[in-house]
C-alpha positions as CSV (number, residue, x, y, z in Angstrom):
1,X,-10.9,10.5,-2.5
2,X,-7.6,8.5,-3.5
3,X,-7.9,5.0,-2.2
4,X,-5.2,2.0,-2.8
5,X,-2.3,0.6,-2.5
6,X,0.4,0.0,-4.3
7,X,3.4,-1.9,-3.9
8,X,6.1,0.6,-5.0
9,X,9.9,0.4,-4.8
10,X,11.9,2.8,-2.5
11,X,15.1,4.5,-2.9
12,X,17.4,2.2,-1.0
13,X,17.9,3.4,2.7
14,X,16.3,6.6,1.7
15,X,13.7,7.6,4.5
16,X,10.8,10.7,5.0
17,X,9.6,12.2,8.4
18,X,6.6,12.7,9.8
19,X,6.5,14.6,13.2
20,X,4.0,16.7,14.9
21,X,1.8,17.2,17.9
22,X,-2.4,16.6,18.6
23,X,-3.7,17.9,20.5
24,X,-7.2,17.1,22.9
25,X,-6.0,13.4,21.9
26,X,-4.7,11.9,25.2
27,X,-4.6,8.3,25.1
28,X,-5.9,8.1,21.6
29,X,-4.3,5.8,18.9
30,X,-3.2,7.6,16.7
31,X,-2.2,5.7,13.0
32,X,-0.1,6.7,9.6
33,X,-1.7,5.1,6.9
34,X,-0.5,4.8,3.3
35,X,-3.2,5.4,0.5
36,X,-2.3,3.3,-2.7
37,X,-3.7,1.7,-5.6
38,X,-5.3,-1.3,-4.2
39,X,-6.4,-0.3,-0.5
40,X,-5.4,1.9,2.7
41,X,-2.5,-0.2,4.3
42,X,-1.7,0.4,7.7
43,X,2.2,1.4,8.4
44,X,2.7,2.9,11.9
45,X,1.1,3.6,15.0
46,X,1.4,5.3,18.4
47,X,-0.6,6.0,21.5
48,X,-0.3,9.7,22.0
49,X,0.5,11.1,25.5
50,X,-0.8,14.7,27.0
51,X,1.4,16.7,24.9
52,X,0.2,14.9,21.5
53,X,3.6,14.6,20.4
54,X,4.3,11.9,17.5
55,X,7.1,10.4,15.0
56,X,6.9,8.3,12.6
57,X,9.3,7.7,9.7
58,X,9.0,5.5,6.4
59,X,11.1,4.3,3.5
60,X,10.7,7.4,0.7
61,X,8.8,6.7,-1.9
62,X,10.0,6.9,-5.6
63,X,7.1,9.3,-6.9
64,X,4.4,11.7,-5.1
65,X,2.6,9.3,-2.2
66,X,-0.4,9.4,-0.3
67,X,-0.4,9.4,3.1
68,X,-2.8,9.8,5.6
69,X,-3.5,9.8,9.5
70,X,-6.4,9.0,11.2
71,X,-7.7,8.4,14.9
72,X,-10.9,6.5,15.0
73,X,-12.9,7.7,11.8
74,X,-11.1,11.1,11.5
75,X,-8.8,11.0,8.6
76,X,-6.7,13.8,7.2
77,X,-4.8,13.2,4.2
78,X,-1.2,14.7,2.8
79,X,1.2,13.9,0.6
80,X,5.3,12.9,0.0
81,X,7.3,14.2,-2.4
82,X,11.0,12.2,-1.6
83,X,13.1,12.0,1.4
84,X,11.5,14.9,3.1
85,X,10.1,15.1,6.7
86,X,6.9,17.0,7.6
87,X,5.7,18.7,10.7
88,X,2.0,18.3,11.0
89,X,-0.2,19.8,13.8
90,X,-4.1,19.2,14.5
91,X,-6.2,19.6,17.6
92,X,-8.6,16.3,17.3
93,X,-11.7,18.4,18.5
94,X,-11.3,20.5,15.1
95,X,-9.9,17.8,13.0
96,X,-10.8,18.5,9.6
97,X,-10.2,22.5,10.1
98,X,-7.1,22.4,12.3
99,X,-5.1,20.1,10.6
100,X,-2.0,21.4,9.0
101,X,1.1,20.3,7.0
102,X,3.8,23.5,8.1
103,X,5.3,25.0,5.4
104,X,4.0,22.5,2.5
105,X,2.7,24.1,-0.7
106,X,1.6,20.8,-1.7
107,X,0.1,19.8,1.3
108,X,-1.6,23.3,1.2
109,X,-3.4,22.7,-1.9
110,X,-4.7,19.5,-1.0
111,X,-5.6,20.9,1.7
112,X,-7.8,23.3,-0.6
113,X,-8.8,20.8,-2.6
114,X,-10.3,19.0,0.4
115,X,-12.2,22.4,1.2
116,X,-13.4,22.8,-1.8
117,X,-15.0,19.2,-2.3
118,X,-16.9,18.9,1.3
119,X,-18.4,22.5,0.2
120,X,-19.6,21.2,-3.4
121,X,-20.8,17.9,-1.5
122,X,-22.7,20.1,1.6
123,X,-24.1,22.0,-1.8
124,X,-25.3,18.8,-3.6
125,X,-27.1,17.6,-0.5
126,X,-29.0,20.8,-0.2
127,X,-30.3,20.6,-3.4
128,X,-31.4,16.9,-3.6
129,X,-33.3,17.6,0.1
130,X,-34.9,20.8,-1.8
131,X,-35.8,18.5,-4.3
132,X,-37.1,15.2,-2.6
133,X,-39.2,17.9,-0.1
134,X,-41.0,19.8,-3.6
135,X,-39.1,23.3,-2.8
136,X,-37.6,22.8,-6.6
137,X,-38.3,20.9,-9.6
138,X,-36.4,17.9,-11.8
139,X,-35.2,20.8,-14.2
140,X,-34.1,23.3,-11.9
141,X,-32.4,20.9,-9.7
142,X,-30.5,19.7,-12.5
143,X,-29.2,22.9,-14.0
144,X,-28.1,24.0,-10.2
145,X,-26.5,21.1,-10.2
146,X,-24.9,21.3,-13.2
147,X,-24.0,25.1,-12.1
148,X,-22.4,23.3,-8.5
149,X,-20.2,21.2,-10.5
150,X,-19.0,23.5,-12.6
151,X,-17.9,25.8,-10.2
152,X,-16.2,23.6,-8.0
153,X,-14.4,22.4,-11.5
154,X,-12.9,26.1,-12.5
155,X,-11.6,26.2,-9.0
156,X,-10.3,22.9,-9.3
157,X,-8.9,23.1,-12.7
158,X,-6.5,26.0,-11.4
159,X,-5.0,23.8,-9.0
160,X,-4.6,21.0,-11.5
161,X,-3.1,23.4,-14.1
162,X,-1.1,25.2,-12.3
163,X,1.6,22.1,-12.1
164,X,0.3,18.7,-13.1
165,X,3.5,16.6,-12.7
166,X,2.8,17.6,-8.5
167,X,0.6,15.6,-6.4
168,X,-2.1,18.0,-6.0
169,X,-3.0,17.3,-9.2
170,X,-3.2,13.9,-8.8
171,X,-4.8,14.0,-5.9
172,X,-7.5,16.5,-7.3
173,X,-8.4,14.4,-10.7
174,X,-9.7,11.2,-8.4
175,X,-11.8,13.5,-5.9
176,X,-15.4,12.3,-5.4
177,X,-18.9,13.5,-4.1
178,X,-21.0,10.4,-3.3
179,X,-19.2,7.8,-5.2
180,X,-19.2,9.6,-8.0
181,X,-15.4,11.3,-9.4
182,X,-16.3,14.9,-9.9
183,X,-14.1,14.8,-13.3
184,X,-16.0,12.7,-15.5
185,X,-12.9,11.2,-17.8
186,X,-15.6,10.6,-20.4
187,X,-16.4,13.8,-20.2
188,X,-13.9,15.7,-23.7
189,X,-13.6,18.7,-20.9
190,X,-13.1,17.0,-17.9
191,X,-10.8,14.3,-19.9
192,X,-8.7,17.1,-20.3
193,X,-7.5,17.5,-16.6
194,X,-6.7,13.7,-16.2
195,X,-4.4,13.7,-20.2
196,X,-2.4,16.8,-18.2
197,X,-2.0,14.7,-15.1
198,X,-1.0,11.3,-17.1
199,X,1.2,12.8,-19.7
200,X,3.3,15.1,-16.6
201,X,3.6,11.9,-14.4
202,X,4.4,10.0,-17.3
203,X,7.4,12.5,-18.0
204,X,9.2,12.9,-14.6
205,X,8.0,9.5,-12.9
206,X,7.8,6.9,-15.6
207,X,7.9,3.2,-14.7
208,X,6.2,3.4,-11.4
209,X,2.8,1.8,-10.4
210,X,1.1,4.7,-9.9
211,X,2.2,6.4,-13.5
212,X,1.2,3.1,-15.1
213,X,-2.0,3.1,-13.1
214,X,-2.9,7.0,-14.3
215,X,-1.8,6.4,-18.3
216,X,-3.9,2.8,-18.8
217,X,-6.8,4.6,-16.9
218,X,-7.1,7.6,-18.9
219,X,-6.0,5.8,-22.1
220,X,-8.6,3.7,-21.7
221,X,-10.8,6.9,-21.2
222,X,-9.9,8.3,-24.5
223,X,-10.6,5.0,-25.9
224,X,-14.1,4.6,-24.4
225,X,-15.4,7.8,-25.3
226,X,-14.1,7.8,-28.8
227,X,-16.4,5.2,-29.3
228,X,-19.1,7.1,-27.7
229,X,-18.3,10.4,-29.7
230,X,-18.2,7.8,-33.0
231,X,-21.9,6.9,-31.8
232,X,-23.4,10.4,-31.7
233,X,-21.8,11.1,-34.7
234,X,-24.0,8.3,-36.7
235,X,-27.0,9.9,-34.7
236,X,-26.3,13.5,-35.1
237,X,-25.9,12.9,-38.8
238,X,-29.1,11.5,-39.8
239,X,-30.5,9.2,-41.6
240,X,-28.6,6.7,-40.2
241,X,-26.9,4.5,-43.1
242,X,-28.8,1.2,-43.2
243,X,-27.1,-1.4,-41.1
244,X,-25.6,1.1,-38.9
245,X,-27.7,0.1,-36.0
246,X,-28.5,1.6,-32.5
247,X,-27.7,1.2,-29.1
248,X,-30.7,-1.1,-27.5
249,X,-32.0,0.4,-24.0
250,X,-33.6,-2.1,-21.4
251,X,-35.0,-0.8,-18.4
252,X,-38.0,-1.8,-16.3
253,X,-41.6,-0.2,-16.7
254,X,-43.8,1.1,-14.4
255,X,-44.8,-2.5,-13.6
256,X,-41.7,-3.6,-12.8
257,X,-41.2,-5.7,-16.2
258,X,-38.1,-5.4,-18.5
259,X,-38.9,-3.7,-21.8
260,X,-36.5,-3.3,-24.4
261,X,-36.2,-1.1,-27.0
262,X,-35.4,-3.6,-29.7
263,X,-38.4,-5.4,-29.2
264,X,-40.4,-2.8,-31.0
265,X,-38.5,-3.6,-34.6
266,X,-41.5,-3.6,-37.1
267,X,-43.4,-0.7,-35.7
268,X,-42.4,2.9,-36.0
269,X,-40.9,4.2,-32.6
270,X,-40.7,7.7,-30.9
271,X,-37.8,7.2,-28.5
272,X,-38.9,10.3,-26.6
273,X,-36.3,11.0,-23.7
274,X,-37.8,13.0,-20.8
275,X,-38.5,14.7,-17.3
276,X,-41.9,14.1,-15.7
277,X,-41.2,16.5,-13.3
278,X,-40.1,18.7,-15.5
279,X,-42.8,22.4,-16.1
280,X,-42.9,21.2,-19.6
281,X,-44.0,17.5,-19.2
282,X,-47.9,17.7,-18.6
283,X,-48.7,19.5,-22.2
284,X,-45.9,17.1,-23.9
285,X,-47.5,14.2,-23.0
286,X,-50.8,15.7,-23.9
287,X,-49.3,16.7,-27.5
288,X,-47.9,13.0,-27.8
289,X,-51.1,11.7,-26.6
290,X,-53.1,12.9,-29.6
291,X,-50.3,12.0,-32.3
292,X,-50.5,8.5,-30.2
293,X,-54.4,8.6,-30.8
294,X,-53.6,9.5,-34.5
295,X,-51.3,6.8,-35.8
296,X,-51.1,4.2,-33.5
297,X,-53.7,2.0,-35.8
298,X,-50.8,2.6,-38.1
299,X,-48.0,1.0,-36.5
300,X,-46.7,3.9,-34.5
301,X,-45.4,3.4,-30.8
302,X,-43.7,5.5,-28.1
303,X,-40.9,4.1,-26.0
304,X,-40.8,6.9,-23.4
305,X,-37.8,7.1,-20.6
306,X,-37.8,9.2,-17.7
307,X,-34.9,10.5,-16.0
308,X,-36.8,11.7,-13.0
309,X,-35.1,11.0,-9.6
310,X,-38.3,10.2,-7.7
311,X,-39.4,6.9,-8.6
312,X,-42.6,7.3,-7.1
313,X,-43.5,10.4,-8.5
314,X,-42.7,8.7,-12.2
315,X,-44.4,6.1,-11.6
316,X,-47.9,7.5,-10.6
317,X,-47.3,10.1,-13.1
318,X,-47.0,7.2,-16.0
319,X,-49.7,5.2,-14.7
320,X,-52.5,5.9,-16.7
321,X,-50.0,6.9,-20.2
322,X,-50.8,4.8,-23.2
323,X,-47.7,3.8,-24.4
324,X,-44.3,2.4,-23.2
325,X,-43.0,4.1,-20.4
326,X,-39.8,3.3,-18.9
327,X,-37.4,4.9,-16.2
328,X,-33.5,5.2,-15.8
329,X,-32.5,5.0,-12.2
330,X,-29.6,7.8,-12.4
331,X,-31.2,10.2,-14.1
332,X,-28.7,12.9,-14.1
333,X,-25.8,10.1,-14.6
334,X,-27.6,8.4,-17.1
335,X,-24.9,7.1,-19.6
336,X,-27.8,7.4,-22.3
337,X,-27.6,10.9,-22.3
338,X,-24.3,10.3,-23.2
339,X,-24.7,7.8,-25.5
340,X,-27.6,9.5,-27.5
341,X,-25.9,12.9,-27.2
342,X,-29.2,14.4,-25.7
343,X,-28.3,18.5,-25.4
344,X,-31.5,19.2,-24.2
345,X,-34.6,17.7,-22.5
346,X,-37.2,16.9,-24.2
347,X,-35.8,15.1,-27.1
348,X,-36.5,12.2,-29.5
349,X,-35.9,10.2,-31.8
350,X,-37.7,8.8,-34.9
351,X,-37.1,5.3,-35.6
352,X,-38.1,3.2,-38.8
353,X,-39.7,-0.2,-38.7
354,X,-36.2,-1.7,-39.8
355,X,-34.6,0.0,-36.4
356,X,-33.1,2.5,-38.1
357,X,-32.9,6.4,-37.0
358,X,-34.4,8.7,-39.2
359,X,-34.4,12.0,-38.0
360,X,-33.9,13.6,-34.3
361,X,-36.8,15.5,-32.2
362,X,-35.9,18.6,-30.8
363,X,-38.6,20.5,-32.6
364,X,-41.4,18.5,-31.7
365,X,-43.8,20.8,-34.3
366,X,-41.7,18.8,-36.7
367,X,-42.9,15.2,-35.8
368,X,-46.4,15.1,-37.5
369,X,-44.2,15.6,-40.9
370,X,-41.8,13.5,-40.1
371,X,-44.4,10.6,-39.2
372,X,-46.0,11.1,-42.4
373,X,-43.0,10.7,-44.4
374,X,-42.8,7.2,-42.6
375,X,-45.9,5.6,-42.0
């Protein structure tokens, strides 16, 4: 959800409306808020009588705003366009499903977006209880969530195509689901959505807060993962010139200790990225175990990380594992996956006793030769 607040200029004496009734409120406060930049800042409130009746009216604001009313914890957002005034009606014993913005396009398809984001969230909780209670595994929850996301994303993208200089599509691009914005803007297809937004805004509402908060945001995107598309570019396209060097990884071990990747400079290291809970993980680690049995005397080490969500399941499944095992905490979120431009779990990489990358693991059949042309 948009949060913030910004201090924006207003058309001199210009005013919008907000008027309505809710009802099954009696005697409840009931409080327009503005949603800007840098928090929700409280602008007007009223104690509503039996017939739910309210008014409240505000200086205009120069672009799209965010507005929202709440009573107690129940909050229902909607958006101004100018000197308009809105008729809004809600029943506080149905608040989320009852509340409407009469005859508002915009505040129609906010109010879709809205639906559309508690049904993906309901959806993500489902699977991670299926998950933490065994009903499906590491794999299967990721790719149904993967499938989740990407649903709610066509449905969204519509919205956010269909006119991107409106504040629907402002308001979409910032939705999140536990924390998390649903459009990744590091992401080249979910980038997409917020260079539409920035580039409409930046055409019919230039020089205002928000505009300049939207462009530096998603320029700084672009910037950030240029760098990271630059980085998988030096490992898709292996060897590795000398000197190019490689993103160190430090996470903890089962044991709780600190182990970094770049402490392992000298040896030869698998940097095997993987699922424990995955079907596939039992026979990969007993492959790996006799290649570890194999050349370990000859300088050969794994540095193994897990993307498992259950910590406790990694952990007693790594226990007894010869090498190096590590985990990373957000799994699915990882920013290594990223980083490493991993397409497909398992998959490794070989690294030279100078710390260099010499060839990538997705055929692990491959890796006895490969270890042979390096040892």
């Amino acid at each position: 959800m948009l949060v913030g607040a910004v201090l924006f200029s207003c058309k001199q004496g210009e005013t919008f409306k907000v008027t309505g009734n809710i009802g099954s409120a009696e005697g409840d406060t009931l409080y327009l808020e503005h949603r800007a930049l840098a928090g929700v800042r409280a602008l007007d409130s009223t104690v509503l009588k039996k017939d739910g009746a309210f008014a409240f009216k505000q200086s205009a604001p120069e672009n799209p705003e965010f507005y929202q009313l709440r009573i107690g914890k129940r909050i229902a957002a909607f958006a101004v366009d100018s000197t308009e005034t809105l008729r809004i009606s809600a029943n506080a014993s149905d608040w989320y499903n009852s509340f409407t913005v009469e005859d508002s396009p915009t505040n129609d398809q906010m109010k879709e977006v809205d639906l559309l984001t508690r049904s993906a969230a309901r959806k993500i909780d489902e699977l991670e209880k299926n998950h933490k209670s065994g009903l499906i595994d590491e794999m299967a929850f990721i790719e149904q969530l993967d499938s989740a996301l990407q649903d709610y994303k066509r449905e969204v993208s519509r919205l956010i195509l269909g006119n991107p200089s409106g504040a629907t599509a402002y308001y979409a691009v910032f939705q999140k689901i536990n924390n998390y914005l649903i459009f990744d803007p590091y992401n080249r297809q979910d980038y997409a959505m917020f260079g539409a937004v920035a580039t409409s805004w930046n055409r019919y509402y230039p020089d205002t807060e928000r505009t300049k908060h939207l462009y530096e945001f998603t320029m700084n995107a672009l910037k950030t993962r240029r760098l990271q598309e630059q980085q998988a570019k030096l490992l898709e396209n292996i060897p590795v010139e000398e000197g190019a060097g490689l993103p160190d990884i430090v996470l903890s071990g089962v044991d709780g200790r600190k182990m970094a990747l770049s402490s392992l400079t000298g040896k030869v290291v698998l940097l095997d990225f993987v699922v424990y809970g995955a079907d596939f993980s039992p026979k990969h680690n007993m492959d790996l175990n006799n290649l570890y049995a194999r050349y370990q005397s000859r300088g050969f080490e794994i540095y193994q990380i897990s993307f498992d969500s259950d910590e406790h399941f990694w952990k007693t499944s790594a226990a007894n594992l010869p090498w190096l095992t590590v985990r990373d905490s957000r799994s699915v979120n990882s920013t290594l996956l990223a980083t490493y431009n991993v397409r497909q779990i398992p998959t490794a990489f070989l690294i030279n006793r100078e710390g260099d990358i010499v060839a990538r693991i997705e055929n692990y059949a491959q890796l006895t030769g490969e270890l042979d042309k390096v040892l």
